[in-house]
TORBANU-65494 format. One record per atom (N, C-alpha, C): residue in one letter; chain; atom name; y, x, z. Coordinates in nm, 3 decimals, m for minus. Layout:
<marzas>
+------+-----+------+---------+---------+---------+
| type | mol | atom |      py |      px |      pz |
+------+-----+------+---------+---------+---------+
|    A |   A |   CA |       Y |       X |       Z |
...
+------+-----+------+---------+---------+---------+
</marzas>
This chain:
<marzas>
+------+-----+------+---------+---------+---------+
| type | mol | atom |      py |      px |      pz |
+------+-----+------+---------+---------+---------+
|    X |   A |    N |  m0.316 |   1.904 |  m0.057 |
|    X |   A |   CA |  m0.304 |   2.048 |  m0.049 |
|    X |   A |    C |  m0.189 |   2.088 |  m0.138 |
|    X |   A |    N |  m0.067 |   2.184 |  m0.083 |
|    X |   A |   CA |   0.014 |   2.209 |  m0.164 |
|    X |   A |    C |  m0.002 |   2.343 |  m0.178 |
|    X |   A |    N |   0.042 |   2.347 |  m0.330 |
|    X |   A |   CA |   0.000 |   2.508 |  m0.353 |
|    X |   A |    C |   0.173 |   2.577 |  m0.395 |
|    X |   A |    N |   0.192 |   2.711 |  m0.269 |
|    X |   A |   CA |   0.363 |   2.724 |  m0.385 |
|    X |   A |    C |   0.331 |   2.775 |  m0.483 |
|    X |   A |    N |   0.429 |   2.709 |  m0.611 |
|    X |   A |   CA |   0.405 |   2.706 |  m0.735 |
|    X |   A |    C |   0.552 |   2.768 |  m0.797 |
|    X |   A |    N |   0.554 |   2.839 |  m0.900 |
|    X |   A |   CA |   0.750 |   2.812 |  m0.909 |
|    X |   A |    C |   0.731 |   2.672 |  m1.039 |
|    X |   A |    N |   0.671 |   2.646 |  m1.087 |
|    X |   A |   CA |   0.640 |   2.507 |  m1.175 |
|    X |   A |    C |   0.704 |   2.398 |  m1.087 |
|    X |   A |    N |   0.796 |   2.351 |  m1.147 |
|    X |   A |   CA |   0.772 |   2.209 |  m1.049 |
|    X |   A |    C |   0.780 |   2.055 |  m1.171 |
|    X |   A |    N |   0.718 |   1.977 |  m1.205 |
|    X |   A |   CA |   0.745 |   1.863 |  m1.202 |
|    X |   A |    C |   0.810 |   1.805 |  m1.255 |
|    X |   A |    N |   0.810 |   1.673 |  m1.312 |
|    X |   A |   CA |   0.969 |   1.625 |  m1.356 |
|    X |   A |    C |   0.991 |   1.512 |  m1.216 |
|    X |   A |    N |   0.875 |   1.503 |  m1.139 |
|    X |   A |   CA |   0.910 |   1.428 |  m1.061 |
|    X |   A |    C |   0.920 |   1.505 |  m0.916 |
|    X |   A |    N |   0.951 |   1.630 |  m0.876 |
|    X |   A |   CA |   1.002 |   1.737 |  m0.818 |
|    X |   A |    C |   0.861 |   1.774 |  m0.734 |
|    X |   A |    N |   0.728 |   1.735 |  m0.750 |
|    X |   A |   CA |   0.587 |   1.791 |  m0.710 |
|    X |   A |    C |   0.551 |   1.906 |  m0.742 |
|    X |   A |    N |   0.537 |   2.020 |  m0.677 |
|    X |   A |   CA |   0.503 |   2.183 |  m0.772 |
|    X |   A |    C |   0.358 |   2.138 |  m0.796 |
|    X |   A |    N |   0.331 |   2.198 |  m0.925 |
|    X |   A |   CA |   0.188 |   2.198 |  m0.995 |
|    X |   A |    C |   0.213 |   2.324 |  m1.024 |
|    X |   A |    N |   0.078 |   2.379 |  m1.087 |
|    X |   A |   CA |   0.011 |   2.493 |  m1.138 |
|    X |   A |    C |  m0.054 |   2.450 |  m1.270 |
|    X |   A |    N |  m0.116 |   2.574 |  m1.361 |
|    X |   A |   CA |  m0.172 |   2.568 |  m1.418 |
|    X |   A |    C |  m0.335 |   2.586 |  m1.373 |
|    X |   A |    N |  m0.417 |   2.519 |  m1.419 |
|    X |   A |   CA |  m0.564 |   2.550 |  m1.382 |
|    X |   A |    C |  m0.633 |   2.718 |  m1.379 |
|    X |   A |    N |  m0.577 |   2.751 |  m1.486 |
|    X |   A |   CA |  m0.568 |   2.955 |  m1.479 |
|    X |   A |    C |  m0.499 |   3.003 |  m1.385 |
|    X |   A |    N |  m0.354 |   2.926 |  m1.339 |
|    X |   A |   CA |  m0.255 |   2.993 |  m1.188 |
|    X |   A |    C |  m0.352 |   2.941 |  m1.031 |
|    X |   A |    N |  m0.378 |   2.852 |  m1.039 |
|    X |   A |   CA |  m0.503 |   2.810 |  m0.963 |
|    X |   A |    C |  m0.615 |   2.919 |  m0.952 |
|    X |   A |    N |  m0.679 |   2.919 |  m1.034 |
|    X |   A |   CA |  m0.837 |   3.001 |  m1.002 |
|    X |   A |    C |  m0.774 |   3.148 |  m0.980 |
|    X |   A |    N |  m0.599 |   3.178 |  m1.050 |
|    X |   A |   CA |  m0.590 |   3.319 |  m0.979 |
|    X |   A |    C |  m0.558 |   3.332 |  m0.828 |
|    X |   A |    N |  m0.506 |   3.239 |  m0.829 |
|    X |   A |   CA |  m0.465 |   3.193 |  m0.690 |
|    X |   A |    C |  m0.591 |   3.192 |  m0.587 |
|    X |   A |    N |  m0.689 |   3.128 |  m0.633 |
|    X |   A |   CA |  m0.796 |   3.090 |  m0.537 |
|    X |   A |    C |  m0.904 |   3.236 |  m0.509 |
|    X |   A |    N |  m0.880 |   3.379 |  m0.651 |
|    X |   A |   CA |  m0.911 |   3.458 |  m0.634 |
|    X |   A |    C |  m0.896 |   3.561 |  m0.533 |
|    X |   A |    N |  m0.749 |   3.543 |  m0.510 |
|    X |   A |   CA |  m0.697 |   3.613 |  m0.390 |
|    X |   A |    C |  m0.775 |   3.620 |  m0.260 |
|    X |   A |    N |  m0.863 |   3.486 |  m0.242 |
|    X |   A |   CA |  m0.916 |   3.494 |  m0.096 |
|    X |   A |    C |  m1.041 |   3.532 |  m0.108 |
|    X |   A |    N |  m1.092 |   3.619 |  m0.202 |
|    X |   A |   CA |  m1.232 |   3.637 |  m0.234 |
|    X |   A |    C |  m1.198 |   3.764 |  m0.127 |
|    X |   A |    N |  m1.221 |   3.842 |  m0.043 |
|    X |   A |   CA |  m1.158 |   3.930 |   0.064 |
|    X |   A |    C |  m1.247 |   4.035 |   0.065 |
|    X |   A |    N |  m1.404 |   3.982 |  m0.003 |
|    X |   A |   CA |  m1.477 |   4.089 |   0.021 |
|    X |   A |    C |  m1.528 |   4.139 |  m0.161 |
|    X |   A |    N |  m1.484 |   4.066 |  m0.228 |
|    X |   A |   CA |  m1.425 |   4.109 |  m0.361 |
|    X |   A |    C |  m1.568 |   4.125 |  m0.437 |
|    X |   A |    N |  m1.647 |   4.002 |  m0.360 |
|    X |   A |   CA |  m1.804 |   3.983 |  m0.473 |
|    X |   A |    C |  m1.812 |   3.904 |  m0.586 |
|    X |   A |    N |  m1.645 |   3.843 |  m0.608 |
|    X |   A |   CA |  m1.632 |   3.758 |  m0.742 |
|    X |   A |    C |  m1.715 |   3.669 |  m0.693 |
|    X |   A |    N |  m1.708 |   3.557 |  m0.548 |
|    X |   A |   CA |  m1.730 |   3.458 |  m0.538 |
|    X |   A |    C |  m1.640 |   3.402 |  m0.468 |
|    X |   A |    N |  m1.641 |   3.279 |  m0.418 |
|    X |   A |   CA |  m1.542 |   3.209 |  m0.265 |
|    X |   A |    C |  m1.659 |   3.183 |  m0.177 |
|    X |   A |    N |  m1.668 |   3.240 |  m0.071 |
|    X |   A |   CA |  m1.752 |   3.154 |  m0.009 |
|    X |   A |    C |  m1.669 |   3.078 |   0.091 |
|    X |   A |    N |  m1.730 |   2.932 |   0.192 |
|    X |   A |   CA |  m1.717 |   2.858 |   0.248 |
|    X |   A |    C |  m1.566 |   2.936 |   0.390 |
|    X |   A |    N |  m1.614 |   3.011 |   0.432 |
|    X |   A |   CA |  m1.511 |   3.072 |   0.505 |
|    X |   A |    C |  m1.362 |   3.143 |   0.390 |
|    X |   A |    N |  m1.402 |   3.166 |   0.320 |
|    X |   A |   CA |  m1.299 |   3.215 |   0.203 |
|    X |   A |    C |  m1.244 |   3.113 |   0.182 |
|    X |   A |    N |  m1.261 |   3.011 |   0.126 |
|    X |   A |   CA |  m1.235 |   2.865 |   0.103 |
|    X |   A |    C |  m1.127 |   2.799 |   0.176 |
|    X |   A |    N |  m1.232 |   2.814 |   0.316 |
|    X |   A |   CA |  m1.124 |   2.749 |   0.404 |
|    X |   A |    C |  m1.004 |   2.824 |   0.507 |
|    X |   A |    N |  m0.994 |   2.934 |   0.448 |
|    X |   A |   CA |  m0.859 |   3.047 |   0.474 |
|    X |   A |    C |  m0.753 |   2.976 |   0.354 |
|    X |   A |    N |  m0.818 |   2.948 |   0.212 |
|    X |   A |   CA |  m0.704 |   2.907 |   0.146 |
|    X |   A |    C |  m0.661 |   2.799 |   0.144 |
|    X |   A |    N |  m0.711 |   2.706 |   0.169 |
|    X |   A |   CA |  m0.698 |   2.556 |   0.212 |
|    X |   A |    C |  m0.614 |   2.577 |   0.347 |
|    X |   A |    N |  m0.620 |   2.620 |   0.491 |
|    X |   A |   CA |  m0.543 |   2.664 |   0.564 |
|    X |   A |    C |  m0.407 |   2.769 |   0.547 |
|    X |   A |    N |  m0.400 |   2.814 |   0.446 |
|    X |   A |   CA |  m0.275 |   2.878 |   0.421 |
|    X |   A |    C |  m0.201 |   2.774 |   0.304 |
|    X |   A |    N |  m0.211 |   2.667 |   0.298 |
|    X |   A |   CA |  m0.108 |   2.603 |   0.250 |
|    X |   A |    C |  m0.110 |   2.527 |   0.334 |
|    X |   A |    N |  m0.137 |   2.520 |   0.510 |
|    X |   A |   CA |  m0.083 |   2.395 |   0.590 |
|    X |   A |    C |  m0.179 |   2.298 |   0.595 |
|    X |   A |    N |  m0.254 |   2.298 |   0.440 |
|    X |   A |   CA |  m0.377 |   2.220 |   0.462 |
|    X |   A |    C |  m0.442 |   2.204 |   0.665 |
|    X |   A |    N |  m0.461 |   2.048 |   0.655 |
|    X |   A |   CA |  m0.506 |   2.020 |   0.797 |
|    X |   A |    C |  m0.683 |   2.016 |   0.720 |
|    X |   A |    N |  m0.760 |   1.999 |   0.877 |
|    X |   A |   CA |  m0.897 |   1.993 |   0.883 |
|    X |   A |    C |  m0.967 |   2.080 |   0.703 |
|    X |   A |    N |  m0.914 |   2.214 |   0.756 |
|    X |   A |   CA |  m0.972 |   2.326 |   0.669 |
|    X |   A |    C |  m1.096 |   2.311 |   0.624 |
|    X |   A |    N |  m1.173 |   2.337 |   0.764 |
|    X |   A |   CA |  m1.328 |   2.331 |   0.763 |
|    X |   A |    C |  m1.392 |   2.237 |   0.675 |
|    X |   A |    N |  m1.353 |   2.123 |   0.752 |
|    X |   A |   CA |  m1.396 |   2.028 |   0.670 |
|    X |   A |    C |  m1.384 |   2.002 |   0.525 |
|    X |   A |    N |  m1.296 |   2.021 |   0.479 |
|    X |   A |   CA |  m1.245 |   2.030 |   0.332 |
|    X |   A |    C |  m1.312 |   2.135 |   0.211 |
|    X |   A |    N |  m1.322 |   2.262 |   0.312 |
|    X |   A |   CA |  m1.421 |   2.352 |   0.289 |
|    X |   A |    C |  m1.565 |   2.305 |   0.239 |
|    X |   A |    N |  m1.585 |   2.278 |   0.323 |
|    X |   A |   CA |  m1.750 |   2.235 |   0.326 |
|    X |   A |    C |  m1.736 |   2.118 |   0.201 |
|    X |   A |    N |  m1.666 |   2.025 |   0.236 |
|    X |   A |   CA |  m1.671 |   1.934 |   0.116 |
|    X |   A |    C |  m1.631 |   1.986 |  m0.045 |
|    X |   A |    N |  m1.583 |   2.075 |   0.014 |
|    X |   A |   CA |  m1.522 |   2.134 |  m0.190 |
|    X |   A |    C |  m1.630 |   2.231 |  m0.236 |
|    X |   A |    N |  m1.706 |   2.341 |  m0.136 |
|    X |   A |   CA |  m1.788 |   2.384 |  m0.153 |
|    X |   A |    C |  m1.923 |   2.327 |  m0.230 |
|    X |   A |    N |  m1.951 |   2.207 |  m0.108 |
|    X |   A |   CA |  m2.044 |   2.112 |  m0.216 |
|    X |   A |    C |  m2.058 |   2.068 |  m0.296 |
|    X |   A |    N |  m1.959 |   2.015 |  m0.340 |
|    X |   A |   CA |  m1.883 |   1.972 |  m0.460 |
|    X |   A |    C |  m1.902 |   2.040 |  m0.585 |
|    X |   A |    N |  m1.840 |   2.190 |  m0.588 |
|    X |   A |   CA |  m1.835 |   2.303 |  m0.658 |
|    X |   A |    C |  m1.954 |   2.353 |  m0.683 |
|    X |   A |    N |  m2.025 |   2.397 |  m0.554 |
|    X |   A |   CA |  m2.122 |   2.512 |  m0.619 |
|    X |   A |    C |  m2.267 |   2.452 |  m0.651 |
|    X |   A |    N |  m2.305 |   2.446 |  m0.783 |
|    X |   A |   CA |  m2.361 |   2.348 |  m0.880 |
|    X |   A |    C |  m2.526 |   2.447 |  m0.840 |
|    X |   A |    N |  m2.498 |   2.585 |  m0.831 |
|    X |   A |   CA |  m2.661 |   2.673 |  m0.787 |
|    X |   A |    C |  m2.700 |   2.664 |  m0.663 |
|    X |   A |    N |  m2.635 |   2.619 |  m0.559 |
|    X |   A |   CA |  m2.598 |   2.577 |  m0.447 |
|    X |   A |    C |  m2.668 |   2.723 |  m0.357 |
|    X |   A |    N |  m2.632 |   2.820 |  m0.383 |
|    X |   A |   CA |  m2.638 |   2.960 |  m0.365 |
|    X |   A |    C |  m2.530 |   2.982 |  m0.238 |
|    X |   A |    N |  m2.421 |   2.923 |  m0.184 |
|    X |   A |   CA |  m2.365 |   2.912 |  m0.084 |
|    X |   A |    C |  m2.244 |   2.957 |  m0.077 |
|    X |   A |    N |  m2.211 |   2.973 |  m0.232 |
|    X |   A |   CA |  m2.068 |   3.039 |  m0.265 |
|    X |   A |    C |  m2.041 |   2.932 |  m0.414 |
|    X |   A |    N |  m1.892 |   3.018 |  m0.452 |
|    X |   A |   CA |  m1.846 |   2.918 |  m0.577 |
|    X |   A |    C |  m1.805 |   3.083 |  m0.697 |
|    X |   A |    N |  m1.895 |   3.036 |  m0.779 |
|    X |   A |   CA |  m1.873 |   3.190 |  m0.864 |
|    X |   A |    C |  m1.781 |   3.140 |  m0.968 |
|    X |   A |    N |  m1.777 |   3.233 |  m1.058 |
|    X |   A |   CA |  m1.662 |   3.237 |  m1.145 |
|    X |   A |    C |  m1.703 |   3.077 |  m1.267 |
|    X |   A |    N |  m1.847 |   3.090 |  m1.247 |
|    X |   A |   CA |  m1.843 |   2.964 |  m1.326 |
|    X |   A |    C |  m1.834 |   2.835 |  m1.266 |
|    X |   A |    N |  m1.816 |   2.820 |  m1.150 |
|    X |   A |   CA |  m1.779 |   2.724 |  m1.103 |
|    X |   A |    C |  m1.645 |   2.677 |  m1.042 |
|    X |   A |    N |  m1.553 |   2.755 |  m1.091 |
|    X |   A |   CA |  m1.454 |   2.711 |  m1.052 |
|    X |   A |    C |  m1.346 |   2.614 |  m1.090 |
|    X |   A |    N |  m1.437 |   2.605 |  m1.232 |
|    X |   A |   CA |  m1.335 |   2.440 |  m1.285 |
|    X |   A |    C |  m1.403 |   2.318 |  m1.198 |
|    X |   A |    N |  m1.533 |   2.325 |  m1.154 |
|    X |   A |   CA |  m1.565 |   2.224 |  m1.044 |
|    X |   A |    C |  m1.444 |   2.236 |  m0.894 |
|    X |   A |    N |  m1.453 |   2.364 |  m0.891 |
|    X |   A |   CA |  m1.348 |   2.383 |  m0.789 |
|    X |   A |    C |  m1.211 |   2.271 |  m0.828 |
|    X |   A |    N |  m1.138 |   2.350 |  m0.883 |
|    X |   A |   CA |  m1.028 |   2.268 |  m0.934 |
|    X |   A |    C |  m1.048 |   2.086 |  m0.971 |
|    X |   A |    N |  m1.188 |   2.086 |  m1.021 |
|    X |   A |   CA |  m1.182 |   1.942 |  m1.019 |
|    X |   A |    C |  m1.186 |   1.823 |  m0.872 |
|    X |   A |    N |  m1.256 |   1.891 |  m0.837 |
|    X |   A |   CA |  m1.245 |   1.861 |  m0.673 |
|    X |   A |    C |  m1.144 |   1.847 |  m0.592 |
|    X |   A |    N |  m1.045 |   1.952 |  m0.620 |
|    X |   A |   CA |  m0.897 |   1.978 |  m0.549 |
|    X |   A |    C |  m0.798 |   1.872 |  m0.591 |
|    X |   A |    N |  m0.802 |   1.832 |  m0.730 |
|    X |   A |   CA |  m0.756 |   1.737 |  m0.804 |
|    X |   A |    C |  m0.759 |   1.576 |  m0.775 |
|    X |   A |    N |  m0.897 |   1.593 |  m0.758 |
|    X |   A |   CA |  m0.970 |   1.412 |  m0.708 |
|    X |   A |    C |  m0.950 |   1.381 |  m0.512 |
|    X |   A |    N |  m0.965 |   1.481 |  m0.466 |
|    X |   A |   CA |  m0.942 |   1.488 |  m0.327 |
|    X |   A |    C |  m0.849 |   1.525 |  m0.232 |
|    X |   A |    N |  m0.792 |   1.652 |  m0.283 |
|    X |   A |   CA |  m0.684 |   1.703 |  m0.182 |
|    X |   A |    C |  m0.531 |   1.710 |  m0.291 |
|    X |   A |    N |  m0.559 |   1.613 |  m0.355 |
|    X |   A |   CA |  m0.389 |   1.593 |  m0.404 |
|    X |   A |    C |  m0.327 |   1.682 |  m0.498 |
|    X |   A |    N |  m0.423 |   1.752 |  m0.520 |
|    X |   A |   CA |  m0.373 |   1.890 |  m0.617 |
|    X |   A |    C |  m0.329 |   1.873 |  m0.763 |
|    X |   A |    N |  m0.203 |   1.882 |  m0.795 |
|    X |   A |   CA |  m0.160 |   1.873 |  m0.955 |
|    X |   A |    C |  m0.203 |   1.986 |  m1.018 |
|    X |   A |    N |  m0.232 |   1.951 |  m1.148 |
|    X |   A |   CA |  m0.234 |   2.122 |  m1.205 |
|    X |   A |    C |  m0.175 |   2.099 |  m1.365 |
|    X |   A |    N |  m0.083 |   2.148 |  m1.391 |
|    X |   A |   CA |  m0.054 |   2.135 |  m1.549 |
|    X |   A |    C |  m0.071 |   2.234 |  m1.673 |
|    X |   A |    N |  m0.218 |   2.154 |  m1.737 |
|    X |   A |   CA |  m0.281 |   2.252 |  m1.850 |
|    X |   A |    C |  m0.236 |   2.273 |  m1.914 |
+------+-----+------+---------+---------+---------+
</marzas>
């Protein structure tokens, strides 16, 4: 998953910071309940080109949401990011 970043790299890969991330990932909260849910998710995973959205969705979702309440709230979003990290290729520089 590539995220545009203006950060890039010394080895020319754009990264983020883990805070430019979760603001980033805030953006698709659409109905603005301060969660992501599973369709939210996989709008942002699909707007970076990301292939098989859904799927990725569902898997980061699970991953993430630790109350398993069916969304990813504000406290779970360093699971988020950890997930994005281990699976979909995501740099992030703390």
């Amino acid at each position: 998953m590539t995220i545009k970043s203006k950060c890039v790299a010394s080895d020319g890969k754009r990264v983020m910071t883990t805070e430019e991330l979760k603001k980033w990932l805030k953006k698709f909260d659409t109905d603005k309940d301060g969660r992501i849910s599973k369709e939210e998710l996989r709008q942002a995973i699909r707007s970076t080109g990301g292939r098989f959205a859904t799927l990725k969705s569902r898997r980061g979702l699970r991953s993430a949401d630790v109350d398993q309440d069916g969304y990813i709230g504000e406290e779970e979003l360093d699971n988020l990011v950890e997930f994005a990290q281990k699976h979909l290729g995501l740099e992030t520089d703390n």
